[in-house]
DRENPA-872253 format. One record per atom (N, C-alpha, C, O): residue in one letter; x, y, z; atom name. Coordinates in steps of 0.001 Angstrom, whole numbers, plus 500000, padded with zeros to 6 digits. Example, Ala and Ser with C-alpha at 12.3 -4.5 7.8 and 13.67 -1.06 7.14 Angstrom:
# DRENPA-872253
<pt code="A" X="513190" Y="494310" Z="507800" site="N"/>
<pt code="A" X="512300" Y="495500" Z="507800" site="CA"/>
<pt code="A" X="513200" Y="496700" Z="507800" site="C"/>
<pt code="A" X="514236" Y="496681" Z="508465" site="O"/>
<pt code="S" X="512850" Y="497750" Z="507080" site="N"/>
<pt code="S" X="513670" Y="498940" Z="507140" site="CA"/>
<pt code="S" X="512900" Y="500030" Z="507870" site="C"/>
<pt code="S" X="513409" Y="501138" Z="508039" site="O"/>
//
This chain:
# DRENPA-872253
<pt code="X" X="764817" Y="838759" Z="889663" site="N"/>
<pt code="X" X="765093" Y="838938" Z="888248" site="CA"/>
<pt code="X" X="765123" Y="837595" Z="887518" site="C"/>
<pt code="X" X="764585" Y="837549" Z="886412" site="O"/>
<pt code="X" X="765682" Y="836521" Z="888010" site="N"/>
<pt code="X" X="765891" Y="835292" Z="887583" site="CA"/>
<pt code="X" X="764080" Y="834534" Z="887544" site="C"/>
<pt code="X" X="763899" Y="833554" Z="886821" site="O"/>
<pt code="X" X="762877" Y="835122" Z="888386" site="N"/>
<pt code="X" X="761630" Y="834376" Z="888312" site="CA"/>
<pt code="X" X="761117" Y="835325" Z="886860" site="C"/>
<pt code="X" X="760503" Y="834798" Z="885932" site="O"/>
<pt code="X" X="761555" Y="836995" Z="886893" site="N"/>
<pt code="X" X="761379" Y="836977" Z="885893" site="CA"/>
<pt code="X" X="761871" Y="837110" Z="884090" site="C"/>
<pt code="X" X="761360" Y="837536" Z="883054" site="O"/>
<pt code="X" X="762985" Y="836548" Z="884455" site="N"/>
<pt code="X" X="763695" Y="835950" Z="883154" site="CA"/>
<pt code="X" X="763099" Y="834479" Z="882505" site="C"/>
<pt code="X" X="762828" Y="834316" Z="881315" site="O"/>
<pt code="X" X="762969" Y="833499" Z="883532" site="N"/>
<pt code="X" X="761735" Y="832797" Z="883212" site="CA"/>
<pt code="X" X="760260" Y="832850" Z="882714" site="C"/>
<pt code="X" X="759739" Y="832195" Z="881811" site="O"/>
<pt code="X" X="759894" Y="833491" Z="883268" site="N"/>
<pt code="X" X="758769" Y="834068" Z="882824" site="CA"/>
<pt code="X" X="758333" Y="834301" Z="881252" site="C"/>
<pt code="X" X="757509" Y="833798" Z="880487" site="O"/>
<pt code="X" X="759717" Y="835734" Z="881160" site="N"/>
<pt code="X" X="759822" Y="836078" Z="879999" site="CA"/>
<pt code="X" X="760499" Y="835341" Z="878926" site="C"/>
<pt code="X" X="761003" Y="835757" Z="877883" site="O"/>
<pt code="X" X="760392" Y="834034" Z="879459" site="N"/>
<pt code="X" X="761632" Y="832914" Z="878500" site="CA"/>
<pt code="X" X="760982" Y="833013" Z="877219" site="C"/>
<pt code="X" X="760167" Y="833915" Z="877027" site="O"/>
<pt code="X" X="761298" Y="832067" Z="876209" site="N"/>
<pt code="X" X="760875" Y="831800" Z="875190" site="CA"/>
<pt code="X" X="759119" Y="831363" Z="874440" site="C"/>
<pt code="X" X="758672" Y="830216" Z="874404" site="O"/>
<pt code="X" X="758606" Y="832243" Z="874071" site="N"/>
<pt code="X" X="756788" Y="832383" Z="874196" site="CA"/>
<pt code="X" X="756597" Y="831167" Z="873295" site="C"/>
<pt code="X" X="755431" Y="830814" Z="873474" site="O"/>
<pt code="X" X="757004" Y="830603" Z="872681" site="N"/>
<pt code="X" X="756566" Y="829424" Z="871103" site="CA"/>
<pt code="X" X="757498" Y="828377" Z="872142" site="C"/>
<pt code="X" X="758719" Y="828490" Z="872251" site="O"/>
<pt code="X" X="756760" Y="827450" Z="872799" site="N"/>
<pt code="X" X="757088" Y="825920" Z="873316" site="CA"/>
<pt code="X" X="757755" Y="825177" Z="871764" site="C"/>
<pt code="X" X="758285" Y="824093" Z="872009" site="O"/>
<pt code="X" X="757792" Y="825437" Z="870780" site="N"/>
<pt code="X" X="757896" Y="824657" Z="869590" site="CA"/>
<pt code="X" X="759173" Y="825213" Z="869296" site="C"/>
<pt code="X" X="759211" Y="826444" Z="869295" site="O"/>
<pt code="X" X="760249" Y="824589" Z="869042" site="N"/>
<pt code="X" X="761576" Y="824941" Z="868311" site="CA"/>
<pt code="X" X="761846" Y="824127" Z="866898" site="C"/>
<pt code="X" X="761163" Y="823115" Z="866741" site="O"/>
<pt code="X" X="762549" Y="824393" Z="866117" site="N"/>
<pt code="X" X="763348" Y="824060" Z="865159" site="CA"/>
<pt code="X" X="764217" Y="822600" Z="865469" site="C"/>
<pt code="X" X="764696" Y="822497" Z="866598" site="O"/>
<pt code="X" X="764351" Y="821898" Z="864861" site="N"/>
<pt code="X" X="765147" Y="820690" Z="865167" site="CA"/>
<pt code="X" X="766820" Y="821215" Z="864889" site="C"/>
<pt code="X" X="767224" Y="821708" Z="863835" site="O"/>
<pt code="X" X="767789" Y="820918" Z="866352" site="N"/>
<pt code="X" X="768571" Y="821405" Z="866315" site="CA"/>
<pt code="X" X="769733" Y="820852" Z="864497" site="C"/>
<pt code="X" X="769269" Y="820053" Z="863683" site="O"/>
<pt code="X" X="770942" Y="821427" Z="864342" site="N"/>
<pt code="X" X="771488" Y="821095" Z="863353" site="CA"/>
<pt code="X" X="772758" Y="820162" Z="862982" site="C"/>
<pt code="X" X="773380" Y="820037" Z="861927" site="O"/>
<pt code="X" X="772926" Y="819467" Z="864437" site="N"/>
<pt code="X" X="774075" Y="818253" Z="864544" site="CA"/>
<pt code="X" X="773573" Y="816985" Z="864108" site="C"/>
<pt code="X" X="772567" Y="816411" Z="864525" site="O"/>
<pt code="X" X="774489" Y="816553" Z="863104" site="N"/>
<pt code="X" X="774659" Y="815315" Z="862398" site="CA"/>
<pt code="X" X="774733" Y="814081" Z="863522" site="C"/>
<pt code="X" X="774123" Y="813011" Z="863516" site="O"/>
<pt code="X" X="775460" Y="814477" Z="864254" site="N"/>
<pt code="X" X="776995" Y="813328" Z="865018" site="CA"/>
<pt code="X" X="777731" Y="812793" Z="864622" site="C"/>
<pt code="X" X="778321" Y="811824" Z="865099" site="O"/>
<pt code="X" X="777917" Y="813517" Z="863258" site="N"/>
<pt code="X" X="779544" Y="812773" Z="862450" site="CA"/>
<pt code="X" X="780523" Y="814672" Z="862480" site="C"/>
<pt code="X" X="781246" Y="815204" Z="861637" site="O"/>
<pt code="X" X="780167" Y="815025" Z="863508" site="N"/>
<pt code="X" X="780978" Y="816178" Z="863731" site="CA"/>
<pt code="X" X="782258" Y="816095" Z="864736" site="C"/>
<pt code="X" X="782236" Y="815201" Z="865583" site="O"/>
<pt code="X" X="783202" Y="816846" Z="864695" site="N"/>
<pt code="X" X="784263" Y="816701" Z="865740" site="CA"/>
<pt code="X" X="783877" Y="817720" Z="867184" site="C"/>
<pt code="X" X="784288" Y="817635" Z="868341" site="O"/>
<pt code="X" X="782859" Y="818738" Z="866497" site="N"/>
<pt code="X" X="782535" Y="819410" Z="867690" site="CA"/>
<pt code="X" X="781024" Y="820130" Z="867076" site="C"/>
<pt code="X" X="781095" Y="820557" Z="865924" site="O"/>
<pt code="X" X="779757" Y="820267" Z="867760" site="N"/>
<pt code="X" X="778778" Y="820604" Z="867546" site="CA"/>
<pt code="X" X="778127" Y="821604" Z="868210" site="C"/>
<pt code="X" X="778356" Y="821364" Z="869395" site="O"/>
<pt code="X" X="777458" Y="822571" Z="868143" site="N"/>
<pt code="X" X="776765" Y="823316" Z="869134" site="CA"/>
<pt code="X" X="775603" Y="823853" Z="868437" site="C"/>
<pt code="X" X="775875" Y="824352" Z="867345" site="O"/>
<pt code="X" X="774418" Y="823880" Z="868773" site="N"/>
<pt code="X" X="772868" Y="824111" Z="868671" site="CA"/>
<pt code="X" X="772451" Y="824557" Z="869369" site="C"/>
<pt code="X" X="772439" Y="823853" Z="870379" site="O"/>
<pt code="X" X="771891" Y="825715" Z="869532" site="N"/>
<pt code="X" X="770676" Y="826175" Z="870356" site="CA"/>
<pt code="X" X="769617" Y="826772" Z="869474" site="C"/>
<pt code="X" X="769595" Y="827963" Z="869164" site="O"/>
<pt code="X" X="768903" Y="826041" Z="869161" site="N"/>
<pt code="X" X="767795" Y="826671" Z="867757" site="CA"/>
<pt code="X" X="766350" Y="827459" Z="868481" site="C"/>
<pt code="X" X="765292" Y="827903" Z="868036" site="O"/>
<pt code="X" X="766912" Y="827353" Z="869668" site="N"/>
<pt code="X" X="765190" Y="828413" Z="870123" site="CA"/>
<pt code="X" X="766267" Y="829378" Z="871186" site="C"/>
<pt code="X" X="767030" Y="828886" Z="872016" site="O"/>
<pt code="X" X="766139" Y="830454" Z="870983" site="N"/>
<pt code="X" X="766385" Y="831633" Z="871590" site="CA"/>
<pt code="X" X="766607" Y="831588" Z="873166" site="C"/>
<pt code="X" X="765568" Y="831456" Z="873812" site="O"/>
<pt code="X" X="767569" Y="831659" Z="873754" site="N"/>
<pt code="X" X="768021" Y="831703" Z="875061" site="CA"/>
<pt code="X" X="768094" Y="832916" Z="875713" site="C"/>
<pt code="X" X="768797" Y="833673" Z="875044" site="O"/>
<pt code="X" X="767620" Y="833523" Z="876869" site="N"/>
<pt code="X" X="768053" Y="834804" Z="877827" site="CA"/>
<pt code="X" X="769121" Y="834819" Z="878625" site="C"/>
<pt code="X" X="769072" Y="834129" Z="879643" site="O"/>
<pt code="X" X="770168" Y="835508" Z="878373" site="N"/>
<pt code="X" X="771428" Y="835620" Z="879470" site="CA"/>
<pt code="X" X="771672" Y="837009" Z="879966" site="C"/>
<pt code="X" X="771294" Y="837990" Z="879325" site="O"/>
<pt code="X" X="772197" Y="837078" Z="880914" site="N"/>
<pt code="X" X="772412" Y="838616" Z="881739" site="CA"/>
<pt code="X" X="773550" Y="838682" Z="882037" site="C"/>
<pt code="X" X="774101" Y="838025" Z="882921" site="O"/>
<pt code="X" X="774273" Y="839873" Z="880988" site="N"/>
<pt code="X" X="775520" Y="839797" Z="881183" site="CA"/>
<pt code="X" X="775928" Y="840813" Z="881136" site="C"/>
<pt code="X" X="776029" Y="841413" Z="880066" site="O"/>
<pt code="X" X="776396" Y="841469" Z="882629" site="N"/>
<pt code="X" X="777104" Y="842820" Z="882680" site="CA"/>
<pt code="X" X="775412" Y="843653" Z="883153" site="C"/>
<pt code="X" X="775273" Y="844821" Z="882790" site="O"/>
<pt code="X" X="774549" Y="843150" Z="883733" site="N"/>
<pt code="X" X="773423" Y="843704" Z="883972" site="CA"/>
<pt code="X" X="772468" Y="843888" Z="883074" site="C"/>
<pt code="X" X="771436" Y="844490" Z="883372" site="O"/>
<pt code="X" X="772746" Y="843272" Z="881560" site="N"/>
<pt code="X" X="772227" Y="843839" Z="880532" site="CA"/>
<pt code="X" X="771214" Y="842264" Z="879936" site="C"/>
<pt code="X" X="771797" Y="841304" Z="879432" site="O"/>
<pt code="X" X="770151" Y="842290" Z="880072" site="N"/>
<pt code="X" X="769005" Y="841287" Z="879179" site="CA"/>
<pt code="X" X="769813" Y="841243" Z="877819" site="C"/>
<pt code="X" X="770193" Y="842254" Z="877229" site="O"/>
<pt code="X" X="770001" Y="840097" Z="877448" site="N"/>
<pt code="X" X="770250" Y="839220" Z="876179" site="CA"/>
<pt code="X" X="769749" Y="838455" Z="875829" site="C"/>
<pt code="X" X="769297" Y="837611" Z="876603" site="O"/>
<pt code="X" X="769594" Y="838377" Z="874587" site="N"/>
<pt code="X" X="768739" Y="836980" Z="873912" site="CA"/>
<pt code="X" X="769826" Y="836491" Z="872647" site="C"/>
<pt code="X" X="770009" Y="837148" Z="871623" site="O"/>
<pt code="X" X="770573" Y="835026" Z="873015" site="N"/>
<pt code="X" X="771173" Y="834442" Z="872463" site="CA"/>
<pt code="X" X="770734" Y="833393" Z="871286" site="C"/>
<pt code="X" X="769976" Y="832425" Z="871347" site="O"/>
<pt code="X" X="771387" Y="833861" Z="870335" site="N"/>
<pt code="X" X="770561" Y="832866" Z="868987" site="CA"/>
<pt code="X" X="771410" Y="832411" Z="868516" site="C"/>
<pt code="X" X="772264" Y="833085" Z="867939" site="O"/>
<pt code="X" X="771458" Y="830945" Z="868621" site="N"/>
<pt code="X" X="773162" Y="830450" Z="868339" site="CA"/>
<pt code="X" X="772197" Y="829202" Z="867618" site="C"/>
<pt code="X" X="771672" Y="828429" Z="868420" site="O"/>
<pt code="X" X="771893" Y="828930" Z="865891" site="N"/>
<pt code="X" X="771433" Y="828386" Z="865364" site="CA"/>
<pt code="X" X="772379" Y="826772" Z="864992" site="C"/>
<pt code="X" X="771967" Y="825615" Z="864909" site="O"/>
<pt code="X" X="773954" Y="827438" Z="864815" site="N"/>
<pt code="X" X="774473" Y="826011" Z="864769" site="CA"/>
<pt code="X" X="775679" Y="826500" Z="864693" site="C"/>
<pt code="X" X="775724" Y="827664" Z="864293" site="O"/>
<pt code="X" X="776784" Y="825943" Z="864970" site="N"/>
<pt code="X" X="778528" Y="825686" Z="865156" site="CA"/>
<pt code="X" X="778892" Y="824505" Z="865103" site="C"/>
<pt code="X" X="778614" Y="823739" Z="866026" site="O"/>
<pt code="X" X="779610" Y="824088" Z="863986" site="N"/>
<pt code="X" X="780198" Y="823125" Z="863690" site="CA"/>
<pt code="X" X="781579" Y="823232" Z="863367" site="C"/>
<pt code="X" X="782019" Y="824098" Z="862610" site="O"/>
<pt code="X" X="782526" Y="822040" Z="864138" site="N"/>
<pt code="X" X="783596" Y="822134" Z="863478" site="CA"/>
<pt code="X" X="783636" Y="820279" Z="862648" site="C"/>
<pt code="X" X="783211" Y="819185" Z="863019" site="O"/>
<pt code="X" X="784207" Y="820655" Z="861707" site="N"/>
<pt code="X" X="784570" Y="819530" Z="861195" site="CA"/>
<pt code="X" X="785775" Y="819148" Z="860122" site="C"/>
<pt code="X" X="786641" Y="820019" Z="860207" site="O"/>
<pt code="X" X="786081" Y="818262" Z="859259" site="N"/>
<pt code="X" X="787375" Y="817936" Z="859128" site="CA"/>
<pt code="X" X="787098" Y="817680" Z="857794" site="C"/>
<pt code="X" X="786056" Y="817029" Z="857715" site="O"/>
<pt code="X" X="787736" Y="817986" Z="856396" site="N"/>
<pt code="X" X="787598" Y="816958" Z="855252" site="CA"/>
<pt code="X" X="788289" Y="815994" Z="855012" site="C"/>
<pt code="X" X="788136" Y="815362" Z="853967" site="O"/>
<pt code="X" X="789393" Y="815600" Z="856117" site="N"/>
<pt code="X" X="790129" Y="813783" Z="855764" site="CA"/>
<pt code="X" X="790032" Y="814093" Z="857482" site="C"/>
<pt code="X" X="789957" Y="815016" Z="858293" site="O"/>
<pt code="X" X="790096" Y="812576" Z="857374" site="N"/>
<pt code="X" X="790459" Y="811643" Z="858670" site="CA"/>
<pt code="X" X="791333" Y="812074" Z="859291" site="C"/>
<pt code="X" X="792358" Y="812244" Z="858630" site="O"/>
<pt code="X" X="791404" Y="812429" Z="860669" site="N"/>
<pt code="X" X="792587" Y="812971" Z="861821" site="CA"/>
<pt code="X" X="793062" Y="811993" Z="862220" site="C"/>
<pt code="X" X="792479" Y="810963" Z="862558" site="O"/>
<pt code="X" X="794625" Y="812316" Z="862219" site="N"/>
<pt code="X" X="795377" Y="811505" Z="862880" site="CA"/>
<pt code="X" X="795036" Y="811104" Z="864512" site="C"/>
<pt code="X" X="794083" Y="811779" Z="864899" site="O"/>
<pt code="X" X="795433" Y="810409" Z="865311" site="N"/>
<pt code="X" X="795639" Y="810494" Z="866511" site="CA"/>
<pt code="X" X="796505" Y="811867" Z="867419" site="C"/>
<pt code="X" X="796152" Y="812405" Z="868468" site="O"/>
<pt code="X" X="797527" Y="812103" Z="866702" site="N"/>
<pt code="X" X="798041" Y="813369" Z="867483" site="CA"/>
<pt code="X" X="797256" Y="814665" Z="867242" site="C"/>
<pt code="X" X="797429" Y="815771" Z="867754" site="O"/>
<pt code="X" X="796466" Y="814314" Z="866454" site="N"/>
<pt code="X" X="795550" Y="815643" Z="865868" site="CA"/>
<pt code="X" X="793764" Y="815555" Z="866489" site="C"/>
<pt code="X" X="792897" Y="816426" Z="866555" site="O"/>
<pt code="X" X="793763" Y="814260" Z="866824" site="N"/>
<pt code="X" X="792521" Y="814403" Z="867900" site="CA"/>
<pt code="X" X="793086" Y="814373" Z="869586" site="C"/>
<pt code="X" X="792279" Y="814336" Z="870515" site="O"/>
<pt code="X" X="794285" Y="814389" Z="869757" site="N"/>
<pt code="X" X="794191" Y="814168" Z="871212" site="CA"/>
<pt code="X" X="794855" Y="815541" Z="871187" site="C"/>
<pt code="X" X="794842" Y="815987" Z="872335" site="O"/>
<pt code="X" X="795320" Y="816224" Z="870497" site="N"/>
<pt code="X" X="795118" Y="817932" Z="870525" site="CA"/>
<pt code="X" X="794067" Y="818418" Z="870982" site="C"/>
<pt code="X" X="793837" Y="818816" Z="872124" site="O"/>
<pt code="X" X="792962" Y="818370" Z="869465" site="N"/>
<pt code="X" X="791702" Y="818222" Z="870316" site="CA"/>
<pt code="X" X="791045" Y="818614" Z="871110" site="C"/>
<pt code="X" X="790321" Y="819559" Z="871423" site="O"/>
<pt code="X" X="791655" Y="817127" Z="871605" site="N"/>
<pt code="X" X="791092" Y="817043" Z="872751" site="CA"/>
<pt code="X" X="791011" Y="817978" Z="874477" site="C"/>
<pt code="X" X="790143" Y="818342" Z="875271" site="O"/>
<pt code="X" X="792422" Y="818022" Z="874349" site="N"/>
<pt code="X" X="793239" Y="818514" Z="875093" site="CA"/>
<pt code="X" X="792633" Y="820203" Z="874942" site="C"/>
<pt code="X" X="792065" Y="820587" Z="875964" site="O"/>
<pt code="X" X="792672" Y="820818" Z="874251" site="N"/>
<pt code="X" X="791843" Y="821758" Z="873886" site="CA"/>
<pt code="X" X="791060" Y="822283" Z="874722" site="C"/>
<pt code="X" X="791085" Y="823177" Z="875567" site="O"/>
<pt code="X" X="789946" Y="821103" Z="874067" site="N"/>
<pt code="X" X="788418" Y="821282" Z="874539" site="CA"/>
<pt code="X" X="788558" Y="821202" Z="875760" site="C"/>
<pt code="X" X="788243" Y="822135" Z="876498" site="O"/>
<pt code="X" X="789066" Y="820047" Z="876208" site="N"/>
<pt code="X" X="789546" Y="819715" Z="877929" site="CA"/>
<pt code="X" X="789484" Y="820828" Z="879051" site="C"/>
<pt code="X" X="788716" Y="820906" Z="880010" site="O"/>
<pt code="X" X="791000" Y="822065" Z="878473" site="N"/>
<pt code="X" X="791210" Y="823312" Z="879168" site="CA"/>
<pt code="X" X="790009" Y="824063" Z="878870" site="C"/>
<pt code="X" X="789407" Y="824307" Z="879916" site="O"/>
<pt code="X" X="789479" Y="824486" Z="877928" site="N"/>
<pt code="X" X="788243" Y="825005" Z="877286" site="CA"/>
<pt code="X" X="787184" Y="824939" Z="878592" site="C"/>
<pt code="X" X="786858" Y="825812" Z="879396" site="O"/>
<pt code="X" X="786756" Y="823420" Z="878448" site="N"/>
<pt code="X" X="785816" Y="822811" Z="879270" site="CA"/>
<pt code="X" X="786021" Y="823350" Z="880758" site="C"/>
<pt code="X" X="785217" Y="824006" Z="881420" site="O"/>
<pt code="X" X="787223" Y="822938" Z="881100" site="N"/>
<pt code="X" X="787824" Y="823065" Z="882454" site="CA"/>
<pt code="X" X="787438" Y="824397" Z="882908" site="C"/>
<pt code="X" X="786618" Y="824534" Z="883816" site="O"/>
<pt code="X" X="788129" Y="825630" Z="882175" site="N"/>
<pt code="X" X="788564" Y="826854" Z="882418" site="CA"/>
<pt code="X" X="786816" Y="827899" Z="882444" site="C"/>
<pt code="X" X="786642" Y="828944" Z="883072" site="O"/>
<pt code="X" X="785795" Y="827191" Z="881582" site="N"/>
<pt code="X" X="784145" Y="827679" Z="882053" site="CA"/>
<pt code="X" X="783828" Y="827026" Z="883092" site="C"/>
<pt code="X" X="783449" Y="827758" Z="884007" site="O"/>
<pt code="X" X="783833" Y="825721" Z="883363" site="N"/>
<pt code="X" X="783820" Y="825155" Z="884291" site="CA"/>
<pt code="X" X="783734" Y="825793" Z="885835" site="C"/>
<pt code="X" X="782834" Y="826040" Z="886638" site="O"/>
<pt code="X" X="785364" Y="825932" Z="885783" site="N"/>
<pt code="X" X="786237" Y="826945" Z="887233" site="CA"/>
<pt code="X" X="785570" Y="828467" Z="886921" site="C"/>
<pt code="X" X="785563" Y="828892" Z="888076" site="O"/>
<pt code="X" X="785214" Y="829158" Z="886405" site="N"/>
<pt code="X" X="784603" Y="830336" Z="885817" site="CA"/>
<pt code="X" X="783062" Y="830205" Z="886508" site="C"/>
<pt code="X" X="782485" Y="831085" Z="887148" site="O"/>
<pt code="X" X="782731" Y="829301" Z="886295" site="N"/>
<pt code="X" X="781118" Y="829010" Z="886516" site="CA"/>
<pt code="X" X="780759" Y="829009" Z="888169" site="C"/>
<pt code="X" X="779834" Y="829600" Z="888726" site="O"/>
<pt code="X" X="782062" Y="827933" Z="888912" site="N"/>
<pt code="X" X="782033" Y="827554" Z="889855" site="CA"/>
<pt code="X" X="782770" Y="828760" Z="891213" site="C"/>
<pt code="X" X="782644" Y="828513" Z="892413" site="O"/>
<pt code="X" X="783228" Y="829544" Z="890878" site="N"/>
<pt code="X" X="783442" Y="830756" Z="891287" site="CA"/>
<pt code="X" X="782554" Y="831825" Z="891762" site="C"/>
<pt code="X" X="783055" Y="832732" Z="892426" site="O"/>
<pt code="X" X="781235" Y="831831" Z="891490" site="N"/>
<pt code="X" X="780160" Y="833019" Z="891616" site="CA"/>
<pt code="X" X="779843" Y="832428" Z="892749" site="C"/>
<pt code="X" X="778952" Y="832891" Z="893459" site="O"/>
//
């Protein structure tokens, strides 16, 4: 299933230029269409842009929140991933 999820990947080699600045606090782009299988079921993920960002300057206790956050976030797909 996985030779042919490839297969059937994305037909246009050409994508969209993703939509992160890098003056973001957190960014996510996927501008060409992704296949995932989840729960047995073919998906096609279109996740054009996610941004988080701030209109004043963060303190330090307010980015190492954050941080800390993303950290467990990170961690907790991570251990999720590494489990199968």
């Amino acid at each position: 299933m996985i030779d042919e999820l490839r297969q059937n990947g994305n037909q246009n080699d050409e994508c969209p230029e993703g939509c992160c600045e890098g003056n973001e606090i957190l960014c996510v782009s996927i501008p060409c269409p992704i296949t995932i299988v989840l729960l047995g079921l073919q998906l096609q993920l279109e996740l054009p842009c996610i941004r988080l960002t701030s209109q004043s300057p963060l303190s330090t206790e307010q980015v190492n929140q954050l941080l800390g956050v993303l950290t467990n976030l990170l961690g907790n797909l991570g251990g999720s991933l590494g489990s199968e």
